[in-house]
C-alpha positions as CSV (number, residue, x, y, z in Angstrom):
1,X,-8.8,-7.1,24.0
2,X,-12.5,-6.7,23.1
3,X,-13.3,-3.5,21.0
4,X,-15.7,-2.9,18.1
5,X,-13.6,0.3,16.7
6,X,-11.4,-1.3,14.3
7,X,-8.7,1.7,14.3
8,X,-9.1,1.8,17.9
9,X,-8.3,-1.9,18.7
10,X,-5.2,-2.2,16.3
11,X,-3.9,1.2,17.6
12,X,-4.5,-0.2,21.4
13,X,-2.8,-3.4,20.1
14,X,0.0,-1.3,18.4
15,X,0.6,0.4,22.1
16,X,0.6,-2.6,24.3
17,X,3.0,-4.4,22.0
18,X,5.4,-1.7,22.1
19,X,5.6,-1.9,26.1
20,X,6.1,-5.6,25.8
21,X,3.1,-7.1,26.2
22,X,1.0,-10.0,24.6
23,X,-1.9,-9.2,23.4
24,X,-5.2,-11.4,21.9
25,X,-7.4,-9.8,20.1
26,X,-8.7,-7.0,19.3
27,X,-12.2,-8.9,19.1
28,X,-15.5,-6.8,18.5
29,X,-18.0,-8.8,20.1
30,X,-18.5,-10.7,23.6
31,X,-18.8,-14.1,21.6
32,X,-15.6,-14.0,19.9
33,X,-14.1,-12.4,23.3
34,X,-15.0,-16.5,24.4
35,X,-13.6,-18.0,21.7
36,X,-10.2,-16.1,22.7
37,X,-10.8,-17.0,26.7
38,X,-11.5,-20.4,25.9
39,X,-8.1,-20.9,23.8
40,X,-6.1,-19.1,26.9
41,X,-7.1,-17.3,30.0
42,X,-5.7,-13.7,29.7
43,X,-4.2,-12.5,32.9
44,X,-6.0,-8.9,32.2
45,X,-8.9,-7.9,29.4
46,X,-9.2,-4.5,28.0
47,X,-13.1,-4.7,27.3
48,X,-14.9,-1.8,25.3
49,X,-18.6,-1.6,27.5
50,X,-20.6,-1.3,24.1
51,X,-19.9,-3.6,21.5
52,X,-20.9,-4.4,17.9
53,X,-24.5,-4.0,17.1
54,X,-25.9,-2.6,20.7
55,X,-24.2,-5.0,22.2
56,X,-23.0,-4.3,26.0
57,X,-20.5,-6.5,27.8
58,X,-21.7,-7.0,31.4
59,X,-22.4,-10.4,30.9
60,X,-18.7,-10.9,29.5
61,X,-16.8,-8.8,32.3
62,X,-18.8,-11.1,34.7
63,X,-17.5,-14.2,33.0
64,X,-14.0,-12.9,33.3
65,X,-14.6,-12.1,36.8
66,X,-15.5,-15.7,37.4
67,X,-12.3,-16.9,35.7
68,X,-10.2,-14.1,37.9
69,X,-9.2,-11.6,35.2
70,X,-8.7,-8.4,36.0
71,X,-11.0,-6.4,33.7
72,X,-10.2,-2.7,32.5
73,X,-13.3,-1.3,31.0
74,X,-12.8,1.1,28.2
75,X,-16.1,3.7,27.1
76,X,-17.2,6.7,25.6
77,X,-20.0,7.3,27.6
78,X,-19.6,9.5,30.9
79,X,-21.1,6.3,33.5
80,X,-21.6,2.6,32.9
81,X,-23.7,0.3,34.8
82,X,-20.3,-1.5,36.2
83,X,-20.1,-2.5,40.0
84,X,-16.5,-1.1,41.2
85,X,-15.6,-4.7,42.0
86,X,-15.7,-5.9,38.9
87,X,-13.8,-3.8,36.9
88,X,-10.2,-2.6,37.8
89,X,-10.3,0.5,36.0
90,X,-12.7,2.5,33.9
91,X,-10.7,4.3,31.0
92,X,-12.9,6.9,29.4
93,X,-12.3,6.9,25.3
94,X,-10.1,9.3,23.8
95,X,-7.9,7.0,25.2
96,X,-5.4,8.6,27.1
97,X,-1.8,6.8,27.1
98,X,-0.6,7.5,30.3
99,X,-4.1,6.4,32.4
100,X,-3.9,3.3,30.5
101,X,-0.6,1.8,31.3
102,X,-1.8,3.5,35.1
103,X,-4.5,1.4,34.8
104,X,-2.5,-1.9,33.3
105,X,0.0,-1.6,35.6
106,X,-2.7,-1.4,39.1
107,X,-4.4,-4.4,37.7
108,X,-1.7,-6.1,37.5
109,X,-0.5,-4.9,40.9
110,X,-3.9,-6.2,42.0
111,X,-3.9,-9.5,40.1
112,X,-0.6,-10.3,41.7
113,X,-1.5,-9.1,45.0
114,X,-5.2,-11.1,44.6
């Protein structure tokens, strides 16, 4: 999980764990979103489109789209620049719980069926 939003990340985290999954992260910026993708390839990342200090993650989701991880793309803004292809879903932020596990569970569906 990459996101910049402290509270956010830990309450995303909190969430996840509570439906039984294993989570890395949360990480705040796209360099330390490597370090956690070079220690294990996650079979989906949650990945907040602006990151710590300006920072915006296209370059990231297109690493993980080389590697074959399904990418969910969480933002606050109305549109970002992301090419349908390579994201799975595009949450907008408030977060809602129930189009988040929607989302989790069709990326999964899709990284099975892929």
């Amino acid at each position: 999980m990459v996101e910049d939003s402290w509270h956010i990340g830990v309450a995303l985290k909190s969430l996840l764990r509570s439906f039984g999954m294993d989570v890395a992260g949360p990480v705040a910026t796209a360099a330390d979103a490597e370090r956690l993708i070079a220690q294990q390839t996650p079979d989906i990342a949650i990945v907040d489109y602006n990151l710590r200090g300006g920072e915006l993650a296209h370059g990231l989701i297109d690493r993980l789209n080389e590697r074959g991880v399904r990418v969910i793309v969480v933002t606050g803004y109305a549109a970002v620049p992301v090419p349908p292809e390579k994201a799975a879903a595009i949450v907008q932020k408030p977060i809602v719980e129930a189009q988040l596990l929607a989302a989790l569970q069709a990326a999964a569906e899709q990284k099975t069926a892929g």
